[in-house]
C-alpha positions as CSV (number, residue, x, y, z in Angstrom):
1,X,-1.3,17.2,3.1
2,X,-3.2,19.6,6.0
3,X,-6.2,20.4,5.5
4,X,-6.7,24.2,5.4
5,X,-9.3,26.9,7.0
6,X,-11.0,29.0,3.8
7,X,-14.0,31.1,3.0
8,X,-16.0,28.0,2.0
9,X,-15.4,26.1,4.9
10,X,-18.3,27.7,6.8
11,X,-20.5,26.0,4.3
12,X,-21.3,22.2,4.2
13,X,-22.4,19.7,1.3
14,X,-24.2,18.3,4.1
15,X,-26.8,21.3,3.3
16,X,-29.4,20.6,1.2
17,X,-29.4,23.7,-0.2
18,X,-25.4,23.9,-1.1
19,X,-25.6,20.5,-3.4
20,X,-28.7,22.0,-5.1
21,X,-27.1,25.8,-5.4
22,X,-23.9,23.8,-6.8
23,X,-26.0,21.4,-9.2
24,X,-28.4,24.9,-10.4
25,X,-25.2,26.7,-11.0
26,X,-23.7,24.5,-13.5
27,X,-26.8,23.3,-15.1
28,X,-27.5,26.9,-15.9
29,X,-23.6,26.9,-17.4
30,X,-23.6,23.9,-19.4
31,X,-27.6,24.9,-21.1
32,X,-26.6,27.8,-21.7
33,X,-23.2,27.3,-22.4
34,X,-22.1,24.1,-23.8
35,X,-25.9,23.8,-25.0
36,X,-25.7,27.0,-26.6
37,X,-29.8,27.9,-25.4
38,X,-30.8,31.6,-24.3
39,X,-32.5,30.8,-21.0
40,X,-35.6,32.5,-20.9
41,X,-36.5,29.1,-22.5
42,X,-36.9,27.1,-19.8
43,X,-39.4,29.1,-18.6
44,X,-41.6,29.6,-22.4
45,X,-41.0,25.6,-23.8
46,X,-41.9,22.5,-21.8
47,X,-39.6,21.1,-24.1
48,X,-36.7,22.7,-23.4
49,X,-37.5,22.9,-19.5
50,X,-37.5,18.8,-19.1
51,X,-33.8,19.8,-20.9
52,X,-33.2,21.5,-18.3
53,X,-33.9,19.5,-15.6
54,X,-32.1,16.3,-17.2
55,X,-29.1,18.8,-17.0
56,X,-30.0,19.6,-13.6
57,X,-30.1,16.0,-12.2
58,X,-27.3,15.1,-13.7
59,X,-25.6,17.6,-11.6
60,X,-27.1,16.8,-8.7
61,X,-25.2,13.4,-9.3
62,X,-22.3,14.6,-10.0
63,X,-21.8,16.6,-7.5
64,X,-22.7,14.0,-4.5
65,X,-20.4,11.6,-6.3
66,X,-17.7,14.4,-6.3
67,X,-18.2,14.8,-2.6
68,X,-18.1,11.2,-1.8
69,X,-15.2,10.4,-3.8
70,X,-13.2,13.6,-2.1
71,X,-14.6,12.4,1.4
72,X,-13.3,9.0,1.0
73,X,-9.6,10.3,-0.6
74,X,-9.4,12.5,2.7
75,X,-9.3,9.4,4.6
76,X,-6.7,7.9,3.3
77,X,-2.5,9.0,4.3
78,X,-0.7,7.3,1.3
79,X,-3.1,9.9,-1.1
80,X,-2.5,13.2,1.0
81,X,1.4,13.2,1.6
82,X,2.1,15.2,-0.9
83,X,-0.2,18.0,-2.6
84,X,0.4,16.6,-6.5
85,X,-0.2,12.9,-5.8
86,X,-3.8,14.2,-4.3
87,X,-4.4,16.8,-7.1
88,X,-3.9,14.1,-9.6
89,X,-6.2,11.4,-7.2
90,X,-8.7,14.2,-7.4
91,X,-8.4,14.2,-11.2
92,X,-8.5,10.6,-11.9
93,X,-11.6,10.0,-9.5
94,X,-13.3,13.3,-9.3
95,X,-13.1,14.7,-12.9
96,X,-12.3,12.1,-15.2
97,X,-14.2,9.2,-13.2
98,X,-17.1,11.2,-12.1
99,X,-17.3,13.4,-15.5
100,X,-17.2,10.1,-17.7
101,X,-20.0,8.7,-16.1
102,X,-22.1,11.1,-15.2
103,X,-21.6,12.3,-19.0
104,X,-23.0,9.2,-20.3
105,X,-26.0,9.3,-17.8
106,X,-26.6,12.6,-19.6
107,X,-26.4,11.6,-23.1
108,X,-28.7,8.5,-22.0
109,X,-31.1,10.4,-21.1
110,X,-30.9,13.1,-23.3
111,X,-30.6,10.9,-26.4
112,X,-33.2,8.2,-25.0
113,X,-35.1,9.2,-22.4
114,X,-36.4,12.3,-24.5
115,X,-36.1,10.8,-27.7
116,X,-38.9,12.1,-29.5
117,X,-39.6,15.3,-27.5
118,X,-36.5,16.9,-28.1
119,X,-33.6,16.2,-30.1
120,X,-29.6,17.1,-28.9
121,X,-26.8,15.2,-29.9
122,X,-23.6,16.6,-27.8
123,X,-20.6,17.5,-29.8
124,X,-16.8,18.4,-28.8
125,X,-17.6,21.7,-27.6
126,X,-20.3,20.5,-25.4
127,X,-18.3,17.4,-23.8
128,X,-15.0,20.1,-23.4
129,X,-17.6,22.9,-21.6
130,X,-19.0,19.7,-19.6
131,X,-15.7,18.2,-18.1
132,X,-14.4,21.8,-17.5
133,X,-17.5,22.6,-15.3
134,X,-16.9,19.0,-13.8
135,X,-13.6,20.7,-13.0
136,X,-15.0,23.5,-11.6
137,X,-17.2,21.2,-9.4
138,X,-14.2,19.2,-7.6
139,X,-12.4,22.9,-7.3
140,X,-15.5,23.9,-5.2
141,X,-16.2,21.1,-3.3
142,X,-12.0,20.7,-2.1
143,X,-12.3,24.7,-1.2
144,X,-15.7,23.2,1.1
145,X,-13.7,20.4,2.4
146,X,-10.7,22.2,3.2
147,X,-8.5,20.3,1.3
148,X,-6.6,23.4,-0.8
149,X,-6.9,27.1,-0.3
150,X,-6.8,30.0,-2.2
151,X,-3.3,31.0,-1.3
152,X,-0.5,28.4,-0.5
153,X,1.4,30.7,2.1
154,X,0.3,33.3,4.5
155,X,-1.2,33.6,7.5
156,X,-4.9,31.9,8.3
157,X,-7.3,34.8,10.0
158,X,-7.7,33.7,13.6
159,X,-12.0,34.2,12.8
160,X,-12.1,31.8,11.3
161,X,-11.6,29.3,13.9
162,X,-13.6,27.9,16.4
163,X,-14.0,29.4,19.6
164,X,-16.2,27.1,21.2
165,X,-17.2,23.4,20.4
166,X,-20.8,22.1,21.1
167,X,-20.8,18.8,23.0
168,X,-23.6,16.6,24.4
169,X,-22.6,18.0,28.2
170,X,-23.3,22.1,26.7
171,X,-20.6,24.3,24.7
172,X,-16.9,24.1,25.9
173,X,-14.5,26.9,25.2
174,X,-11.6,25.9,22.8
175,X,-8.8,27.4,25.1
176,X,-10.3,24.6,27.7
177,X,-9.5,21.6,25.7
178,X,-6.0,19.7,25.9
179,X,-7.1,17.1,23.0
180,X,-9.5,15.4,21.0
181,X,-9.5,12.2,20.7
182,X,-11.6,8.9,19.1
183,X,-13.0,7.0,21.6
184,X,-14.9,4.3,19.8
185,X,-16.7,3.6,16.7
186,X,-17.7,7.0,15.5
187,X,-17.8,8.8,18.9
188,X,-15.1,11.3,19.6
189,X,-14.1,13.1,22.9
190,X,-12.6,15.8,23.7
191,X,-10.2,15.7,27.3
192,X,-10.5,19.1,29.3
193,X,-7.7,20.8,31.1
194,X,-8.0,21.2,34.7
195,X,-9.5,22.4,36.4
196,X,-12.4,22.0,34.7
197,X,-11.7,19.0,33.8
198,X,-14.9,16.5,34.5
199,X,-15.6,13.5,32.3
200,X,-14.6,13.9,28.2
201,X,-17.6,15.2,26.9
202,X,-18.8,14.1,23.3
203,X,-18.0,16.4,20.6
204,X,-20.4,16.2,17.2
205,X,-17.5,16.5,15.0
206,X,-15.4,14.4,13.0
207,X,-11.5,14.5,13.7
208,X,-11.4,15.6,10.2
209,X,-13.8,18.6,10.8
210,X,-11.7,19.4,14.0
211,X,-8.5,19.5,12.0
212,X,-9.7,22.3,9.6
213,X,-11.5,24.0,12.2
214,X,-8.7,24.6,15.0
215,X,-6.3,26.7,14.7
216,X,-3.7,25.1,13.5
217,X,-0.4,27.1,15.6
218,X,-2.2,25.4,19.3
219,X,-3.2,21.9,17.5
220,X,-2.3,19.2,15.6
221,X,-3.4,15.7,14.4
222,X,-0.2,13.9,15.7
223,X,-2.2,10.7,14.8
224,X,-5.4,9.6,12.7
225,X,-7.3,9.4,16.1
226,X,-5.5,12.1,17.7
227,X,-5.9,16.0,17.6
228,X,-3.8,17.3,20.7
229,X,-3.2,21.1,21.9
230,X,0.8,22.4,22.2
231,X,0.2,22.6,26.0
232,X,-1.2,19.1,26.6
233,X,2.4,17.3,25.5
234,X,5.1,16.6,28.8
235,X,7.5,16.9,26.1
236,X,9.3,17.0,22.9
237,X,9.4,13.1,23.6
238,X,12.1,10.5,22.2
239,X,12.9,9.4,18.5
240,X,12.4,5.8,18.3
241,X,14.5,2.8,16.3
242,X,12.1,3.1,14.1
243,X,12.6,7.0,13.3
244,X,8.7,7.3,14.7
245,X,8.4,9.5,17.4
246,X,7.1,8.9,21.2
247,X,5.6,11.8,22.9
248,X,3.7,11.2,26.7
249,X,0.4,13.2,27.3
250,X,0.0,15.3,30.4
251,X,-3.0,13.7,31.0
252,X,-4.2,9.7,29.7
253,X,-7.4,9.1,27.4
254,X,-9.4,5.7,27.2
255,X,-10.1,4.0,24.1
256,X,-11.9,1.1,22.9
257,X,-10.1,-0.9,20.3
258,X,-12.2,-3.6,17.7
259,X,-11.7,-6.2,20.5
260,X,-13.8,-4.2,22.6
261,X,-11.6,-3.2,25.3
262,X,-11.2,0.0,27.1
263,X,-7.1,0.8,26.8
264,X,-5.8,4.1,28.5
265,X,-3.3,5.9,26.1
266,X,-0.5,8.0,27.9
267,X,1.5,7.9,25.3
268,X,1.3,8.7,21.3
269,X,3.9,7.3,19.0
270,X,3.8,9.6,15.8
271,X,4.4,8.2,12.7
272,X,7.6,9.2,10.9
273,X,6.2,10.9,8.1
274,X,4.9,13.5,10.6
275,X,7.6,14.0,12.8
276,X,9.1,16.6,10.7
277,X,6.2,18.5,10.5
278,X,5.8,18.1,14.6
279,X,9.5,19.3,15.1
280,X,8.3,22.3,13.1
281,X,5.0,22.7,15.1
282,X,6.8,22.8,18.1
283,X,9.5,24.9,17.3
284,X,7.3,28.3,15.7
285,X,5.0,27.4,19.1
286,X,8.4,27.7,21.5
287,X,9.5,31.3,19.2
288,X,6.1,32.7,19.4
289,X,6.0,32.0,23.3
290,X,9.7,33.6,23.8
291,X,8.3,36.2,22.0
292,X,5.3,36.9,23.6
């Protein structure tokens, strides 16, 4: 399943001040929702302000656990072929998992921690307004992450893709780049087209970053290390016995494998899963050029 470009993608759970907005935002719902308190008192009872922020830090959990867990199900192929296996991943990790446990964190500390202070037991109504906003959470955080959109058709607005990366050798116009590429460890490259084509400079984001973040008609992740423009490919390549794909690069990259040797890669064999989906790639690119 592609990730996909959408108004939220211009933010980042890497901000500080998104995970706390996010965590504030359904505090505020589940006090004064599932809780059933006016607000103004957590600003007129002590009481009901340590409520508040027991609600608060429980959300502040949940929603870093939310993020890791929809991190770590990006990464893997087997959960992302097809949009309803990753909705109901998401589910089982994200809303049941996450909501579960960060439910009993809150009814730990709300039951023990101020025990004497103030007094809640949660009932039904309380535990179905928590998991829904637990629902709302991971709906949030995939928009961030790219992972669904708001629409499942229609075109992607061509602003909101980059036009320029940042490297460690200054910024490098996206129209210049042929592919990008994992060099080693966690360092990615991206190859330039010549001829300003000088040594791969070192990009500061992840592949998966890059995938949301280019537009999606010129590139594609043909492999898991492996982003390559329409342009940088000889050809359509050759179908393997294996029904994978072989496709040779107008241009090699080096990599360094886990043996720690430096191998040059001019050719990409693409796993058969994604051929389809390359035939098609290729095909719109070749009608849009006729076209134009």
């Amino acid at each position: 399943m592609r990730k996909h470009p959408t108004p939220f993608t211009s933010f980042s759970l890497k901000d500080t001040w998104v995970v706390l907005a996010l965590a504030f935002w359904s505090a505020m719902v589940v006090y004064g929702g599932g809780m059933g308190f006016p607000w103004r008192l957590i600003f007129e009872s002590l009481n009901h302000f340590l409520v508040f922020a027991v609600v608060f830090s429980v959300f502040l959990t949940a929603v870093s656990l939310v993020d890791v867990s929809t991190t770590l199900l990006g990464r893997y192929e087997w959960a992302n072929r097809r949009p309803v296996r990753r909705g109901l991943m998401q589910a089982a990790v994200g809303v049941v998992g996450v909501g579960l446990l960060t439910y009993g964190i809150g009814w730990m500390m709300l039951g023990w921690g101020l025990d004497g202070v103030f007094r809640f037991v949660p009932d039904t109504f309380f535990g179905m307004v928590y998991l829904l906003q637990i629902l709302l959470v991971n709906l949030v955080v995939m928009f961030i992450h790219g992972v669904v959109r708001l629409k499942s058709t229609g075109a992607t607005p061509k602003d909101s893709y980059l036009t320029h990366l940042l490297t460690l050798e200054g910024s490098v116009p996206v129209a210049d780049i042929q592919f990008c590429y994992h060099h080693c460890h966690k360092m990615n490259r991206v190859c330039l087209r010549e001829p300003v084509r000088r040594s791969d400079p070192v990009v500061g984001y992840t592949l998966d970053e890059l995938e949301t973040r280019l537009d999606s008609d010129e590139f594609m992740r043909i492999a898991p290390d492996l982003i390559i423009h329409q342009t940088a490919i000889v050809d359509d390549g050759v179908r393997l016995p294996n029904r994978n794909h072989q496709v040779r690069l107008v241009a090699p990259y080096t990599k360094i494998g886990n043996d720690g040797v430096e191998r040059e890669i001019a050719e990409i064999s693409i796993s058969r899963r994604r051929v389809s989906q390359f035939d098609q790639w290729r095909k719109a690119y070749r009608l849009k050029a006729s076209k134009g």
